[in-house]
C-alpha positions in Angstrom: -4.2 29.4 -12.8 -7.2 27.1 -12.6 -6.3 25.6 -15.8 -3.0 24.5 -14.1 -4.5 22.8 -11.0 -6.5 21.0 -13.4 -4.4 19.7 -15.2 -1.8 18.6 -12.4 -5.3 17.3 -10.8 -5.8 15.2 -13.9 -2.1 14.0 -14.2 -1.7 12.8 -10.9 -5.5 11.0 -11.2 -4.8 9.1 -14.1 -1.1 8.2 -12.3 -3.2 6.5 -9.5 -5.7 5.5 -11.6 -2.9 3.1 -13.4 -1.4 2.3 -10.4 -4.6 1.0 -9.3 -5.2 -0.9 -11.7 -2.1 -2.8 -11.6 -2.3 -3.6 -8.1 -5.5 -5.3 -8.0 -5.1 -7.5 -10.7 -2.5 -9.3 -8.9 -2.7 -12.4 -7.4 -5.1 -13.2 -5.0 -4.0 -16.5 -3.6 -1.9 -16.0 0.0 1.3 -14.4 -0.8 3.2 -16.1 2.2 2.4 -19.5 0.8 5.6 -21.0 -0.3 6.4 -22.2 -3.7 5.8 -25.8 -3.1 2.1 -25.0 -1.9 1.5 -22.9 -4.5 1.7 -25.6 -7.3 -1.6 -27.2 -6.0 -4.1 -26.4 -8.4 -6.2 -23.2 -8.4 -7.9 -21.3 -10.4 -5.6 -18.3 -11.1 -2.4 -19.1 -13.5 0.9 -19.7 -12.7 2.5 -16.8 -13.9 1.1 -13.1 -14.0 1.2 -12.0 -17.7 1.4 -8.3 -18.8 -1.9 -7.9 -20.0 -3.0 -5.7 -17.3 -0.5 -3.1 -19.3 -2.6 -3.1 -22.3 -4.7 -0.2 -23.4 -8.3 -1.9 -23.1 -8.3 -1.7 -19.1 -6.0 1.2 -18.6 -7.5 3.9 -21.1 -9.2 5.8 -18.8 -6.0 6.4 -16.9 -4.4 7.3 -20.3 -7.0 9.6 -21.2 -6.5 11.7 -18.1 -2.9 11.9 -18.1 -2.8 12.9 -21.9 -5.9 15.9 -21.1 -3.6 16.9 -18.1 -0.7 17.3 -20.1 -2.6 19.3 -23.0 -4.0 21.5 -20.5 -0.6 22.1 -19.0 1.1 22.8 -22.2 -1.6 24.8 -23.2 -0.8 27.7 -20.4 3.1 27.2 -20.6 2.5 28.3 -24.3 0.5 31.2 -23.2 
């Protein structure tokens, strides 16, 4: 039974651990500026890419989620 808490624990910890990570990598100019303002130079691009997707920021995320879901399977086996 412990096994199974652990591995939902894990799951849902590499979820938000993800989630996280996407969220604060947005923008940080003011989001109620309107378009026009926001093409005055600053030092953040103009468009968000989808580099905060890739592996190299969110492995640790990955890592629990994939250990959560071999623990899991592991006792639904059993």
């Amino acid at each position: 039974m412990l096994t199974i808490w652990l591995g939902v624990l894990l799951v849902i910890a590499g979820l938000l651990y993800l989630a996280r990570q996407s969220i604060w990598r947005g923008r940080m100019s003011d989001p109620t500026t309107s378009q026009v303002e926001s093409r005055s130079p600053t030092l953040e691009p103009a468009r968000r890419g989808v580099r905060f997707l890739g592996l190299g920021t969110n492995w640790p995320g990955l890592a629990m989620m994939v250990v959560g879901a071999i623990l899991l399977l592991s006792q639904a086996i059993l």
